[in-house]
MIMAR-572956 format. One record per residue: x, y negated, z negated of N, C-alpha, C in turn; residue number from 1. Coordinates in nm, 4 decimals. Example, Ala and Ser with C-alpha at 12.3 -4.5 7.8 and 13.67 -1.06 7.14 Angstrom:
<node><n_u>1.3190</n_u><n_v>0.5690</n_v><n_w>-0.7800</n_w><ca_u>1.2300</ca_u><ca_v>0.4500</ca_v><ca_w>-0.7800</ca_w><c_u>1.3200</c_u><c_v>0.3300</c_v><c_w>-0.7800</c_w><i>1</i></node>
<node><n_u>1.2850</n_u><n_v>0.2250</n_v><n_w>-0.7080</n_w><ca_u>1.3670</ca_u><ca_v>0.1060</ca_v><ca_w>-0.7140</ca_w><c_u>1.2900</c_u><c_v>-0.0030</c_v><c_w>-0.7870</c_w><i>2</i></node>
# end
This chain:
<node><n_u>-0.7584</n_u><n_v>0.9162</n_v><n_w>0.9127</n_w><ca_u>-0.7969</ca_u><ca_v>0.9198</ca_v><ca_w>0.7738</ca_w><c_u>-0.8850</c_u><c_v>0.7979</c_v><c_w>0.7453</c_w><i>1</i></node>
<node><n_u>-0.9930</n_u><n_v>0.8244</n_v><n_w>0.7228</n_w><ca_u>-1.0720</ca_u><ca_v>0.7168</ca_v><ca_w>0.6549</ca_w><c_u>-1.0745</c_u><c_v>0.6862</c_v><c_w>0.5222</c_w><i>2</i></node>
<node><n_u>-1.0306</n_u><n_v>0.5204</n_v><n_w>0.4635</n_w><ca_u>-1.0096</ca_u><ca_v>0.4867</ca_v><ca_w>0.3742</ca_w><c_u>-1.1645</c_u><c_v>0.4254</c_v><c_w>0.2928</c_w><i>3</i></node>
<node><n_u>-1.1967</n_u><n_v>0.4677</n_v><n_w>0.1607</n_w><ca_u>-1.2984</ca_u><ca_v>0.4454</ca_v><ca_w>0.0742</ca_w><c_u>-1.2631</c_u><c_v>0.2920</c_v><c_w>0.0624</c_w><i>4</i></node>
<node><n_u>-1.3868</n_u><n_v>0.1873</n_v><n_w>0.0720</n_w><ca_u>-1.3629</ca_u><ca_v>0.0760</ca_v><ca_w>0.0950</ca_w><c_u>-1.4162</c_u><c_v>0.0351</c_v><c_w>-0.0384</c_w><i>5</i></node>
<node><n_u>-1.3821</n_u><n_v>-0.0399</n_v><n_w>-0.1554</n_w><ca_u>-1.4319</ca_u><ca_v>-0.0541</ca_v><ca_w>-0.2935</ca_w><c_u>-1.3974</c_u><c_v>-0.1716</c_v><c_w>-0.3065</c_w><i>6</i></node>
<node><n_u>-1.5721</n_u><n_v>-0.1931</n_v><n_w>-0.3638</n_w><ca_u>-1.5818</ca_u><ca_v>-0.3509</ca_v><ca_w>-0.4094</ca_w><c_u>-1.4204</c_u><c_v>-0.4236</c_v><c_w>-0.5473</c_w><i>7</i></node>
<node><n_u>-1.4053</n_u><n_v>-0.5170</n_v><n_w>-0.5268</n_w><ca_u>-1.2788</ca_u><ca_v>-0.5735</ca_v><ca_w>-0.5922</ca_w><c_u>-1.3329</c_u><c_v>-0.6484</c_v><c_w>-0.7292</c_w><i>8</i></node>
<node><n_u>-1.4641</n_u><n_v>-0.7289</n_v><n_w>-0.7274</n_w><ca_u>-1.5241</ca_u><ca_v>-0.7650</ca_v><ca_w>-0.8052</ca_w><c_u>-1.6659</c_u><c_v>-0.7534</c_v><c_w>-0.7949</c_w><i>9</i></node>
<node><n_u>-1.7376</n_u><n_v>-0.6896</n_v><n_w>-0.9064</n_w><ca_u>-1.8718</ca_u><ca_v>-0.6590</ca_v><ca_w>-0.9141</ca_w><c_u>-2.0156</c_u><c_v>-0.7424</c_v><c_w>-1.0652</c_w><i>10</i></node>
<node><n_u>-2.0275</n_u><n_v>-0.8082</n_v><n_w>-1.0297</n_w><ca_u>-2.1196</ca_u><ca_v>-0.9112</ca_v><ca_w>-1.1471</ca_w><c_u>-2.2059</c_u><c_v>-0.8326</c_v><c_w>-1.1337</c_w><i>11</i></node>
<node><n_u>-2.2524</n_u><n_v>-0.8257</n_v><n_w>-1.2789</n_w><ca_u>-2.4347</ca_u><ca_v>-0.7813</ca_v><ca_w>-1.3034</ca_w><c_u>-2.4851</c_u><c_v>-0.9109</c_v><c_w>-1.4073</c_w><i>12</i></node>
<node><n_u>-2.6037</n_u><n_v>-0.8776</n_v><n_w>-1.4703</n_w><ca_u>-2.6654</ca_u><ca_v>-0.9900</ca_v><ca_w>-1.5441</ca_w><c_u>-2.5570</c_u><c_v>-0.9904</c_v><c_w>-1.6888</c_w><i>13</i></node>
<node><n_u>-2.4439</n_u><n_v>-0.8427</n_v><n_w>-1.6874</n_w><ca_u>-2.4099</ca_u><ca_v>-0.8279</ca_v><ca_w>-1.8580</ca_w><c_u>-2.2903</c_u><c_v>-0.8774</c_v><c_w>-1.8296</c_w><i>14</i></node>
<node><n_u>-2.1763</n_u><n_v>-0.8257</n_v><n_w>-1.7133</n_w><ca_u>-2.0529</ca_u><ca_v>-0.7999</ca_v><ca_w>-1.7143</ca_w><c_u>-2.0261</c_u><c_v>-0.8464</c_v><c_w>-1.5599</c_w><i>15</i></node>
<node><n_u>-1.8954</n_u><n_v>-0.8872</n_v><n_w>-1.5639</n_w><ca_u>-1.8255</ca_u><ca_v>-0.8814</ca_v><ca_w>-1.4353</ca_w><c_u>-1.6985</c_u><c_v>-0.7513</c_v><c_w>-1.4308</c_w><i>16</i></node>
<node><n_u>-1.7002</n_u><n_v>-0.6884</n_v><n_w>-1.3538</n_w><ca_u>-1.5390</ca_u><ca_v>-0.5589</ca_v><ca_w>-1.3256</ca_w><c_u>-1.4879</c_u><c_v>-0.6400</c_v><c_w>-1.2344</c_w><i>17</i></node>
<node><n_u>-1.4034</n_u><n_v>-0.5855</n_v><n_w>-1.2512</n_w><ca_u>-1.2586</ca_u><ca_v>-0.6664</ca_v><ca_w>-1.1468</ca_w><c_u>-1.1709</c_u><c_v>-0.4812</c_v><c_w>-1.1282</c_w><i>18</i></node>
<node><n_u>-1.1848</n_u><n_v>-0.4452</n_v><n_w>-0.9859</n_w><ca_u>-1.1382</ca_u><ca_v>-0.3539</ca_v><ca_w>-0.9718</ca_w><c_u>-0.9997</c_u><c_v>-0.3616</c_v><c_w>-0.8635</c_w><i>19</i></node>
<node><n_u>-0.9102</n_u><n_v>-0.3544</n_v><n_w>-0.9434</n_w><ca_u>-0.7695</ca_u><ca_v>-0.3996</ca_v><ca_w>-0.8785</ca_w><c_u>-0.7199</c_u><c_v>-0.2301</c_v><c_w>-0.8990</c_w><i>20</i></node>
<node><n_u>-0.6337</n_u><n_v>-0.1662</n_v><n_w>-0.7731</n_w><ca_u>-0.5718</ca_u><ca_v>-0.0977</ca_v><ca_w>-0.7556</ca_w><c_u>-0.6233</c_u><c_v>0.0541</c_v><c_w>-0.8025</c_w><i>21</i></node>
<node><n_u>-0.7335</n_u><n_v>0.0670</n_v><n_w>-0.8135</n_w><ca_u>-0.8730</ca_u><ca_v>0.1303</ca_v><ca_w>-0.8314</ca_w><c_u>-0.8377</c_u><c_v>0.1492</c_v><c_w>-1.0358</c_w><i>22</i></node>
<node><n_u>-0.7820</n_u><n_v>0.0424</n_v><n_w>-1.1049</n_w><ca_u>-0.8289</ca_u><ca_v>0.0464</ca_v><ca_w>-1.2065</ca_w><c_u>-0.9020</c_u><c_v>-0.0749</c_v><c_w>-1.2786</c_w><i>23</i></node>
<node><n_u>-1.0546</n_u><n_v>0.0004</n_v><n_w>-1.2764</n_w><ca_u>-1.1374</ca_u><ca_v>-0.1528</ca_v><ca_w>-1.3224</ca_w><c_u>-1.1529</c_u><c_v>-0.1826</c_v><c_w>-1.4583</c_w><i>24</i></node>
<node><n_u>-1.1251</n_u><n_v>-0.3111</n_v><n_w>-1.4680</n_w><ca_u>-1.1021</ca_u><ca_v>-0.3841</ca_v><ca_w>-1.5764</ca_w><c_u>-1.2913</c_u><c_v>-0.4656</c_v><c_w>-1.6238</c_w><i>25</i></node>
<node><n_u>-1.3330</n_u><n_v>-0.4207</n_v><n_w>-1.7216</n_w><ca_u>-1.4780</ca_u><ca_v>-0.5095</ca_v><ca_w>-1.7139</ca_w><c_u>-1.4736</c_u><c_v>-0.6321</c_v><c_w>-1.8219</c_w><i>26</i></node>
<node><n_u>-1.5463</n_u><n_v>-0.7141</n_v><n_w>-1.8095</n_w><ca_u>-1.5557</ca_u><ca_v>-0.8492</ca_v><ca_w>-1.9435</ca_w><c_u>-1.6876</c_u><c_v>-0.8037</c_v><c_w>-1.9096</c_w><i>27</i></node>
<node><n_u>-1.7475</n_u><n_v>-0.8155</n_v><n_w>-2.0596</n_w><ca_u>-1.8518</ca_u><ca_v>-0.9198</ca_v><ca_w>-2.0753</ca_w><c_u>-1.8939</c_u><c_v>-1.0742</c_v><c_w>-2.0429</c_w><i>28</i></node>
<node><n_u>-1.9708</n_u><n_v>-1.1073</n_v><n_w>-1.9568</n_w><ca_u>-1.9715</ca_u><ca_v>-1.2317</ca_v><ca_w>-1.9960</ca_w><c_u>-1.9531</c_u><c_v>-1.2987</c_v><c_w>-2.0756</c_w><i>29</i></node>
<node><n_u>-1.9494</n_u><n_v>-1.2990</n_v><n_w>-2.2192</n_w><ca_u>-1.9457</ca_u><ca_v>-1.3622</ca_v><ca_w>-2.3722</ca_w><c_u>-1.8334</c_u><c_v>-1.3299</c_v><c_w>-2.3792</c_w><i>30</i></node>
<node><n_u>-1.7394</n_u><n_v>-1.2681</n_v><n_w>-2.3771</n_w><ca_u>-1.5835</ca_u><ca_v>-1.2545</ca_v><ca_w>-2.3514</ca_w><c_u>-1.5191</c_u><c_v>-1.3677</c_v><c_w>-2.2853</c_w><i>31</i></node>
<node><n_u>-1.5615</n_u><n_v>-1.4382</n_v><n_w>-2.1853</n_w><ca_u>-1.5076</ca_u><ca_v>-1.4998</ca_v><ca_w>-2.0808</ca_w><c_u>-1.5439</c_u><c_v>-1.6508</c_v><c_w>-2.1456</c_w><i>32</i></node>
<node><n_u>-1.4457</n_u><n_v>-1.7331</n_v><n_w>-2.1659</n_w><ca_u>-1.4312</ca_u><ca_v>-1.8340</ca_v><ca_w>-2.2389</ca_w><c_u>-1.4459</c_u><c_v>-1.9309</c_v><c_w>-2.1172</c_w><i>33</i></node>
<node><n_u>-1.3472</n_u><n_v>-1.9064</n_v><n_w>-2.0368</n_w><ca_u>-1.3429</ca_u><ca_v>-2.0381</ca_v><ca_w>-1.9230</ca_w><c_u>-1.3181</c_u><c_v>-1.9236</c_v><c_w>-1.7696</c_w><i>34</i></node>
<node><n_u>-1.3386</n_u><n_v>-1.9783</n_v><n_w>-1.6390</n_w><ca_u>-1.3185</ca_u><ca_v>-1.9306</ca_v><ca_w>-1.5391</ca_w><c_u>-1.2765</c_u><c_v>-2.0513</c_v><c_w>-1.4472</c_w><i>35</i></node>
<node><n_u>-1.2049</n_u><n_v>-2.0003</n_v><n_w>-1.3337</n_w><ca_u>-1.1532</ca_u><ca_v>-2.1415</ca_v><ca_w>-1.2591</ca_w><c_u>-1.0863</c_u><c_v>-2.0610</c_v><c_w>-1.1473</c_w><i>36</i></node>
<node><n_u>-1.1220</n_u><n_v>-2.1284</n_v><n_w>-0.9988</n_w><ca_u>-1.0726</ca_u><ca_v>-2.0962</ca_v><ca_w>-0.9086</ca_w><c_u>-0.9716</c_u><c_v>-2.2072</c_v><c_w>-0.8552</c_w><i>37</i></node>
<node><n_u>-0.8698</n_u><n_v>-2.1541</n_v><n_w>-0.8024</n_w><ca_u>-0.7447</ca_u><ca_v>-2.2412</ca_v><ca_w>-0.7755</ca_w><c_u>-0.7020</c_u><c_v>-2.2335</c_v><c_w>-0.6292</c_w><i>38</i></node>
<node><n_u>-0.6171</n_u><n_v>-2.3346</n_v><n_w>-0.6143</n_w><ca_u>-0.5573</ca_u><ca_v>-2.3095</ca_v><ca_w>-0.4972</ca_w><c_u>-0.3821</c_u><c_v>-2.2292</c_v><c_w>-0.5282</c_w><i>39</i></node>
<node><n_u>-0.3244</n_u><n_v>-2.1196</n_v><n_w>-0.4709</n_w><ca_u>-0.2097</ca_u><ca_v>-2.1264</ca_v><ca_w>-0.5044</ca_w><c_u>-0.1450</c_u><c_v>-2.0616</c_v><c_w>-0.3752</c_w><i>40</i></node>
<node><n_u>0.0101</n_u><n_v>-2.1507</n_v><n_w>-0.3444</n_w><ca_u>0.0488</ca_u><ca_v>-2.1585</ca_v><ca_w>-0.2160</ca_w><c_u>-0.0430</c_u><c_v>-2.0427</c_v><c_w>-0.1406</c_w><i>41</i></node>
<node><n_u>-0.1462</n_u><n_v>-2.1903</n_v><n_w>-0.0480</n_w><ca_u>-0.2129</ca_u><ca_v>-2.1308</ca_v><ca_w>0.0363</ca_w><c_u>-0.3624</c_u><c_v>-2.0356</c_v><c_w>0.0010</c_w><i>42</i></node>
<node><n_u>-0.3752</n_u><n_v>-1.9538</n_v><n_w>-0.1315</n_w><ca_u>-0.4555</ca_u><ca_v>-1.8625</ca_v><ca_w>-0.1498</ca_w><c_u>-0.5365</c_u><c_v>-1.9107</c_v><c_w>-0.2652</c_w><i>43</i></node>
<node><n_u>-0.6808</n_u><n_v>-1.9209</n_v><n_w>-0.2743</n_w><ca_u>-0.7816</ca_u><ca_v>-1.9229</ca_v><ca_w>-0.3762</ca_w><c_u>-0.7597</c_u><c_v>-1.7861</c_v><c_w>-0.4627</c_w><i>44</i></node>
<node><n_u>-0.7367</n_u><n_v>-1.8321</n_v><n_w>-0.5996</n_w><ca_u>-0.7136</ca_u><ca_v>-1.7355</ca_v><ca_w>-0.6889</ca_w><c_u>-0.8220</c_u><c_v>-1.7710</c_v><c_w>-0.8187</c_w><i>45</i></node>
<node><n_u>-0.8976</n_u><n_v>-1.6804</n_v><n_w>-0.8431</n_w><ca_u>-0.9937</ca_u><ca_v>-1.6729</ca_v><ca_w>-0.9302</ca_w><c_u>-0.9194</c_u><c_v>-1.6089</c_v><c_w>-1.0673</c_w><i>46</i></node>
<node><n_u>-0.9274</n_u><n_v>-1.7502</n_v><n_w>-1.1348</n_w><ca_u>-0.8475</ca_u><ca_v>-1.6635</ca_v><ca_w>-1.3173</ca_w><c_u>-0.9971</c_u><c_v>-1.6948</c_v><c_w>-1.4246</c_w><i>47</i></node>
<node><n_u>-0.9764</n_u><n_v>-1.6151</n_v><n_w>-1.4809</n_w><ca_u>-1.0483</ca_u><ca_v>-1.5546</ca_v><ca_w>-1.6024</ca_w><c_u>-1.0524</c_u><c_v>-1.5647</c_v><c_w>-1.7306</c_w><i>48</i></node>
<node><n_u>-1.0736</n_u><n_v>-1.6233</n_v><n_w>-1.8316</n_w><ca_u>-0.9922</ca_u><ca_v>-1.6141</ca_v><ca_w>-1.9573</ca_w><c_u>-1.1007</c_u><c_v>-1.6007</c_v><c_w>-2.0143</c_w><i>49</i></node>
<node><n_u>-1.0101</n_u><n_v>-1.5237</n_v><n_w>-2.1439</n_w><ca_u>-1.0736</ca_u><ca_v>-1.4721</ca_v><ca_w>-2.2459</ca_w><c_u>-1.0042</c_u><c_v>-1.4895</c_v><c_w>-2.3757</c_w><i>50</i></node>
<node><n_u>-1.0552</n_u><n_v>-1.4694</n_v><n_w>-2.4721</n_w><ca_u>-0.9909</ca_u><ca_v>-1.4817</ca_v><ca_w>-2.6225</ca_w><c_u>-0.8427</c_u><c_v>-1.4253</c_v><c_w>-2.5961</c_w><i>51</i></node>
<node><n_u>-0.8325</n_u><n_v>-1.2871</n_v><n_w>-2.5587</n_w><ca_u>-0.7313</ca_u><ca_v>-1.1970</ca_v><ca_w>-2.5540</ca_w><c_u>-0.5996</c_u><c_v>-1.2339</c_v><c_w>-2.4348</c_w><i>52</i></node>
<node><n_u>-0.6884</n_u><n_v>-1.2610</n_v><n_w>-2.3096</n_w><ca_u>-0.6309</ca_u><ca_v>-1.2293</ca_v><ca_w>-2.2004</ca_w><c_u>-0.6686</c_u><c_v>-1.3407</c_v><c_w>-2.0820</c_w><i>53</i></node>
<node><n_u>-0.5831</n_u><n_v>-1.3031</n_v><n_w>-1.9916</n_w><ca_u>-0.6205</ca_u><ca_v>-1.4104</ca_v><ca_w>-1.8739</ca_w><c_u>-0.5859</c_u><c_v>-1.3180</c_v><c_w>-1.7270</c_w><i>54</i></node>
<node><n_u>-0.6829</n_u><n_v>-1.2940</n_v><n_w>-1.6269</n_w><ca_u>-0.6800</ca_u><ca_v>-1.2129</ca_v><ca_w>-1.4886</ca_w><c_u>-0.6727</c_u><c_v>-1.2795</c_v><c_w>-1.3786</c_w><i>55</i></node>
<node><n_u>-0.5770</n_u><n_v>-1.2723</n_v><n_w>-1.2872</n_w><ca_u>-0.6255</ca_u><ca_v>-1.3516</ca_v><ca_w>-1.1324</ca_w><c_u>-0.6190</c_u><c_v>-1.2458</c_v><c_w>-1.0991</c_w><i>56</i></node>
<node><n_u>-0.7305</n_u><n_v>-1.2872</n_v><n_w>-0.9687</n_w><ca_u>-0.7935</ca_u><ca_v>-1.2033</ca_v><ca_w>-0.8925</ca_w><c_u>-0.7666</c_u><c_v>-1.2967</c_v><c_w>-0.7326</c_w><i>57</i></node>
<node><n_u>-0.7073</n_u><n_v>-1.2352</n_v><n_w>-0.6571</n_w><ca_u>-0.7040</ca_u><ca_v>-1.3663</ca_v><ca_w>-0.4753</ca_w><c_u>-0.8461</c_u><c_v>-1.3132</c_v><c_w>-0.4573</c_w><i>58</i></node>
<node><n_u>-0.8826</n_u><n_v>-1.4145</n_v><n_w>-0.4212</n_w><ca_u>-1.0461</ca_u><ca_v>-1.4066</ca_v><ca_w>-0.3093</ca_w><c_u>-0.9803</c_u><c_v>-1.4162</c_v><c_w>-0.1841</c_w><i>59</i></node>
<node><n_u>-0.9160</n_u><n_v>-1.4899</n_v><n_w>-0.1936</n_w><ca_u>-0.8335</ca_u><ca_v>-1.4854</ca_v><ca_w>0.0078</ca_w><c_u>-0.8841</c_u><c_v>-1.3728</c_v><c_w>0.0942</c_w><i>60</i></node>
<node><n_u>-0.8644</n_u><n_v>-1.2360</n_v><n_w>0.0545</n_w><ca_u>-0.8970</ca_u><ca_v>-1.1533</ca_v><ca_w>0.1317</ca_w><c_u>-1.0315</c_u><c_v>-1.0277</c_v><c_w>0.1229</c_w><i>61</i></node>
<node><n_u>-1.0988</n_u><n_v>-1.0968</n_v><n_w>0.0209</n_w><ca_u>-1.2316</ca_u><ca_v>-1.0442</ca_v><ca_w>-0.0104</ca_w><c_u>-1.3232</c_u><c_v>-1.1107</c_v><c_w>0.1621</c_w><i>62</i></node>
<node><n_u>-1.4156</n_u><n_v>-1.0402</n_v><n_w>0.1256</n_w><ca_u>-1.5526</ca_u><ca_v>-1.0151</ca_v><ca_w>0.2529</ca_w><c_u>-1.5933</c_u><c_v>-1.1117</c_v><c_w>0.1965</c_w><i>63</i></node>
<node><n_u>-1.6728</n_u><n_v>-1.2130</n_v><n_w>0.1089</n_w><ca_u>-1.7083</ca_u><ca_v>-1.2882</ca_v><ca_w>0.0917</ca_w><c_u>-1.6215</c_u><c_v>-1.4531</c_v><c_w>0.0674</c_w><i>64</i></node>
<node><n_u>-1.6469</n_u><n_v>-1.5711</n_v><n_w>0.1308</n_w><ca_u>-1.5387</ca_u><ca_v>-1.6696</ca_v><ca_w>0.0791</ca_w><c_u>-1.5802</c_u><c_v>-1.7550</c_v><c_w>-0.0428</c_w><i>65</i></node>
<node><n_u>-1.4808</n_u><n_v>-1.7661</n_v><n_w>-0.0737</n_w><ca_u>-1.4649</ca_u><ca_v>-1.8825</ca_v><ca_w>-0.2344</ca_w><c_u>-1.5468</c_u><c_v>-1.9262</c_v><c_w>-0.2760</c_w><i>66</i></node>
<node><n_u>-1.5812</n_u><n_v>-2.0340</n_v><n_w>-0.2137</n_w><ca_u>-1.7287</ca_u><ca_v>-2.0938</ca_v><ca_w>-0.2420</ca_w><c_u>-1.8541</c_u><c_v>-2.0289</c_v><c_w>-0.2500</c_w><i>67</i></node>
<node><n_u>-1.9244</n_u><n_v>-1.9077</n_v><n_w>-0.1695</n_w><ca_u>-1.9831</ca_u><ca_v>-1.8411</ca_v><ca_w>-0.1671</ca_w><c_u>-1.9635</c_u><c_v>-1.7488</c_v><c_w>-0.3591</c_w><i>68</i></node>
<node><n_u>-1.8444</n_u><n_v>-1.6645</n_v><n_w>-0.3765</n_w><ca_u>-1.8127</ca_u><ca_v>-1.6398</ca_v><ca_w>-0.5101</ca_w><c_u>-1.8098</c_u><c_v>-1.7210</c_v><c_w>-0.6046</c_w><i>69</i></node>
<node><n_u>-1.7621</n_u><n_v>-1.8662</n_v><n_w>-0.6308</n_w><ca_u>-1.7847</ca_u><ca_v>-1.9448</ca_v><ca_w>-0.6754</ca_w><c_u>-1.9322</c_u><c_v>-1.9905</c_v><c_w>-0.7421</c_w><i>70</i></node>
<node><n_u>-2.0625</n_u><n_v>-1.9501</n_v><n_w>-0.6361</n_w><ca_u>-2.2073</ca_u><ca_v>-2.0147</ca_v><ca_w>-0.6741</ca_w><c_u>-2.2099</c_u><c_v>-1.8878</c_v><c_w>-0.7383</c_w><i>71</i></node>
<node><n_u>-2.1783</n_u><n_v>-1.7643</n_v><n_w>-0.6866</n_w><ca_u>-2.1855</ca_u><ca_v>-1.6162</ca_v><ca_w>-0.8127</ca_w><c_u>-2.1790</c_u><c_v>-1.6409</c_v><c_w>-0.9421</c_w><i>72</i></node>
<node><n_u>-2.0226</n_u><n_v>-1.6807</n_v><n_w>-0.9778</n_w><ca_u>-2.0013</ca_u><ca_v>-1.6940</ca_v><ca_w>-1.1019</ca_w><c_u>-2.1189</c_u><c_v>-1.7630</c_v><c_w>-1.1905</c_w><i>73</i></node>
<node><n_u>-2.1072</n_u><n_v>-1.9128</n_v><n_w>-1.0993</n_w><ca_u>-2.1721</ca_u><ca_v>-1.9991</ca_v><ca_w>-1.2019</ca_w><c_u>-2.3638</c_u><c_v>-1.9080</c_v><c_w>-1.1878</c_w><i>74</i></node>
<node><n_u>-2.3932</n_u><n_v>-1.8843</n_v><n_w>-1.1238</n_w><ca_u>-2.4826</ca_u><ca_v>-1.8539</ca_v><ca_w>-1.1785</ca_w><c_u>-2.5257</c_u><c_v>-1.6966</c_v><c_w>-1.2638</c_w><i>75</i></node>
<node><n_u>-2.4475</n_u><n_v>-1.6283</n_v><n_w>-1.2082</n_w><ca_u>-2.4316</ca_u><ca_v>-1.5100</ca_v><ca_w>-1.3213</ca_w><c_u>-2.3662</c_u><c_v>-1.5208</c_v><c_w>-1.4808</c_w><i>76</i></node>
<node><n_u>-2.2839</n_u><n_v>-1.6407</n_v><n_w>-1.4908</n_w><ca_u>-2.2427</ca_u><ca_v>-1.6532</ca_v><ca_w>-1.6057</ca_w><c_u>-2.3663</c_u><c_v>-1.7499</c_v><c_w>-1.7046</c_w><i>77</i></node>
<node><n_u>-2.4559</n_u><n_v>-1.8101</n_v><n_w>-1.6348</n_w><ca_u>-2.5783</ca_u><ca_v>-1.8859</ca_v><ca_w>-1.7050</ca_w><c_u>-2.6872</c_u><c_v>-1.7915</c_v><c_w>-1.7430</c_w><i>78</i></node>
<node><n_u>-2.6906</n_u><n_v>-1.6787</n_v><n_w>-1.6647</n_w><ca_u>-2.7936</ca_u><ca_v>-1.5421</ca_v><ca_w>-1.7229</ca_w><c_u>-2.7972</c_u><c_v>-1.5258</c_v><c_w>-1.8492</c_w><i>79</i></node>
# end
């Protein structure tokens, strides 16, 4: 059985999705008040906040590493 392999987080110039457990969640950028990647036992965890809400997301086991997502953010969130 071949498994459909789907992106976990997807940035454009408007919005970031965060697709956890194939239900994706989108912000606006202008939604997103603060962002911050952490260390937690052992795993880089990318949290999110917003007026409403707050999301971690592990990068640990994403195709791309931390730092690499990290220069994403900051520069998709300056667009």
């Amino acid at each position: 059985m071949l498994i459909k392999k789907e992106p976990i987080l997807t940035l454009t110039r408007s919005d970031i999705t965060i697709n956890l457990r194939r239900n994706p969640i989108t912000f606006l950028w202008q939604q997103i008040t603060k962002w911050e990647i952490i260390n937690e036992e052992g795993h880089k965890i990318l949290i999110l906040h917003t007026a409403e809400t707050e999301k971690k997301i592990n990068l640990s086991s994403l195709d791309m590493k931390p730092d690499e997502i990290e220069e994403l953010l900051m520069k998709y969130k300056k667009i």
